[in-house]
N, C-alpha and C positions, 0 to 999 in steps of 0.2 A: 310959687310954681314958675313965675316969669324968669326966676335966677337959675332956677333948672332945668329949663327951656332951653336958655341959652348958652350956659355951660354942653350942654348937649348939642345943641346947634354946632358950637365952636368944634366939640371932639369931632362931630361928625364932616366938618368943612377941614380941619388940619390934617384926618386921615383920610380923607376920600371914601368913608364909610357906607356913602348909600348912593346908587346910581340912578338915573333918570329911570320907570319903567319896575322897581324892584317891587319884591312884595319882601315883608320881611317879618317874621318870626319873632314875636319876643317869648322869650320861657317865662311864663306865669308858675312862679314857685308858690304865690300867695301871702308871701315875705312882703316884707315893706318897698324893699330895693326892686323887684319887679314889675310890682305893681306901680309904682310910681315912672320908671321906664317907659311901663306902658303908656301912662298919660302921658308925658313926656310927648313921645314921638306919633299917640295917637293927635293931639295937639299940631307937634310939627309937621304932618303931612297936612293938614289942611291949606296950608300956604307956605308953604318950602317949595323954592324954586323947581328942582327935582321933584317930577310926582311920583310916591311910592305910597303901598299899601300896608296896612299892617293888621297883622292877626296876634290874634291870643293864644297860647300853646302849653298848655299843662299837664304832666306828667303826674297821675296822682303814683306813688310809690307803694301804693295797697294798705292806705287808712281808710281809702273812701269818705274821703271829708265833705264838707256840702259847701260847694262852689256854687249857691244861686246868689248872693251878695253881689260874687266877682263878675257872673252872668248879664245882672243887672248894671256892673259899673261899664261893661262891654257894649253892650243895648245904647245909653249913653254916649258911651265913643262914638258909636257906627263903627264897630271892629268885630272881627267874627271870634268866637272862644269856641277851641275844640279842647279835650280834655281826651287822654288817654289813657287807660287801666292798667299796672304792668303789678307783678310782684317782686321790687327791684327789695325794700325791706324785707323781706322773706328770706331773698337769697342772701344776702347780706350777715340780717342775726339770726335766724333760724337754721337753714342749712348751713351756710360757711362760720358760725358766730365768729364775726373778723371781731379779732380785739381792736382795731384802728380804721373803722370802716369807712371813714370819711373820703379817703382815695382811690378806693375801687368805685365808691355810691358814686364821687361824681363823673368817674369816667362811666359805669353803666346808664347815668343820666344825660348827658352830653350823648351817647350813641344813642339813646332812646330820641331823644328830643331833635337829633341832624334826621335822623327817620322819618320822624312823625312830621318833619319841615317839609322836607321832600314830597313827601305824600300830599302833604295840603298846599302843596305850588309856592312852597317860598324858594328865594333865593340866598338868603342870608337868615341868620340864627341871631338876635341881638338878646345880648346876654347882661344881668344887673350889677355887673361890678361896676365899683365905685371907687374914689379918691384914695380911701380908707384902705379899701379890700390890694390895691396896688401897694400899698407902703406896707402892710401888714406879708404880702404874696413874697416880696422883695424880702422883708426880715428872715421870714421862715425859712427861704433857700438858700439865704446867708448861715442862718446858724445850724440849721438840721441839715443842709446838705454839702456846705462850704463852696458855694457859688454865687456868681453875680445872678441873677435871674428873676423873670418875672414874667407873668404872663401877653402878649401882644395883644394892642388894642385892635388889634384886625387881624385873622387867621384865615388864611385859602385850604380848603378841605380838600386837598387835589380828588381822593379818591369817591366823594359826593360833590365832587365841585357845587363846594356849599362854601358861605364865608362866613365864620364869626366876628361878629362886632360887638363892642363893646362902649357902647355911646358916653357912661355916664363916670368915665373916666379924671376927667374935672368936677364932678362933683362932690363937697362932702357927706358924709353919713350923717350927719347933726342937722342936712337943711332937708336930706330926705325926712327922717326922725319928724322935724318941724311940719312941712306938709301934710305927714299922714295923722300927726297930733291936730291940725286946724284943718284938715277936711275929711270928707266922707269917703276916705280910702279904706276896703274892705280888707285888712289881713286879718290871715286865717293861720294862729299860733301852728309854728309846725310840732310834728309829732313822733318827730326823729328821738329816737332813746337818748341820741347822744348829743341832742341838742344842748349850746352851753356848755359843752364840759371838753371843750375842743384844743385842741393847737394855736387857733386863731384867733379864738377866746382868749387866750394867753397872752396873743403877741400883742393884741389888741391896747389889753390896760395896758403890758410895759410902755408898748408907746406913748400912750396917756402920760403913765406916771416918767418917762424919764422928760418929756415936754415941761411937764409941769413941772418938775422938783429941780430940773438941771439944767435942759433945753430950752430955752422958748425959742419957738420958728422952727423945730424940729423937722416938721410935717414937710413945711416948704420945700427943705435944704434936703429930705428924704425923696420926693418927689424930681428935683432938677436933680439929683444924681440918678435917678432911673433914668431920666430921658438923657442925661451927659454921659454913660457906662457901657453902649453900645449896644445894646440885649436889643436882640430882633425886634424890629419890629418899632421903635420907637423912636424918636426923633427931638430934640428941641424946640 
């Protein structure tokens, strides 16, 4: 947890991520990557220079799953969990059955969740991507859209002047995996239809297997050409 601390620490000091005074939002998915965020930075406010508060923010998608594990790991922080009811799967497969729904769900969760920020006095939205989710964001736009691109480790919401952050930037997905395998992190299997059978899921292994079979250092040299290509938002 000390390596993830820090690597978070560092995203959050390279981007100017969090100000003196914030309160700030993380989306509790219930996923590994979230909840591990959550400690992270419930962690880091205790003595980070900059004092900022942090809450819990979950979006159930209309499983009604039972978030009192997650409740109790919140209690522990000293961080508040709010939870809000929507029918965003509904609209998804039932009314619209998108054959590809993963790009509507997460822009209708992203508006649901700057909402529900807003409402509960944050300033900033911090969001659980990770090392991974950036070299993986990066493949996808290259090959299904034919562009450099990738998502910004920090977004200005002009029209809710809200900011996304994105702390755990530096981090891998193998040391998040590790934490919640050696501690009492409550994930809650999601219950998405199309969990696993994704786009990202794909890009995922290639990257695996061309590291492994062709590349070694892949990750690295995938990683400094984000930050050396110009794409908003990033830096060396």
């Amino acid at each position: 947890m000390k390596k993830v601390i820090s690597l978070t620490r560092r995203a959050i000091e390279d981007y100017n991520m969090i100000e003196d005074g914030d309160t700030v939002a993380v989306g509790v998915s219930g996923g590994k990557d979230s909840l591990v965020l959550l400690c992270a930075l419930a962690k880091l406010s205790r003595y980070y220079p900059k004092k900022f508060t942090v809450k819990a923010l979950t979006l159930d998608m209309g499983y009604k799953s039972d978030y009192s594990k997650i409740q109790s790991l919140c209690d522990d922080l000293d961080v508040e969990f709010i939870v809000k009811y929507t029918n965003i799967s509904e609209v998804i497969f039932d009314i619209r059955k998108e054959q590809n729904p993963c790009s509507l769900c997460a822009k209708m969760r992203r508006g649901a969740l700057n909402d529900l920020a807003i409402q509960s006095g944050c300033n900033r939205v911090a969001l659980g991507h990770h090392n991974d989710d950036v070299l993986e964001t990066f493949f996808l736009s290259l090959i299904h859209e034919g562009r450099i691109s990738c998502f910004s480790p920090v977004t200005y919401l002009s029209r809710t002047d809200m900011y996304q952050i994105r702390p755990m930037i530096y981090v891998r997905e193998r040391d998040i995996r590790g934490i919640v395998n050696h501690n009492d992190i409550p994930v809650i299997k999601s219950s998405c239809p199309a969990d696993g059978s994704t786009q990202r899921e794909y890009m995922k292994e290639l990257i695996k297997r061309i590291e492994k079979e062709t590349t070694p250092g892949l990750r690295k040299r995938l990683f400094t050409a984000v930050q050396n290509s110009s794409i908003s938002g990033w830096k060396i």
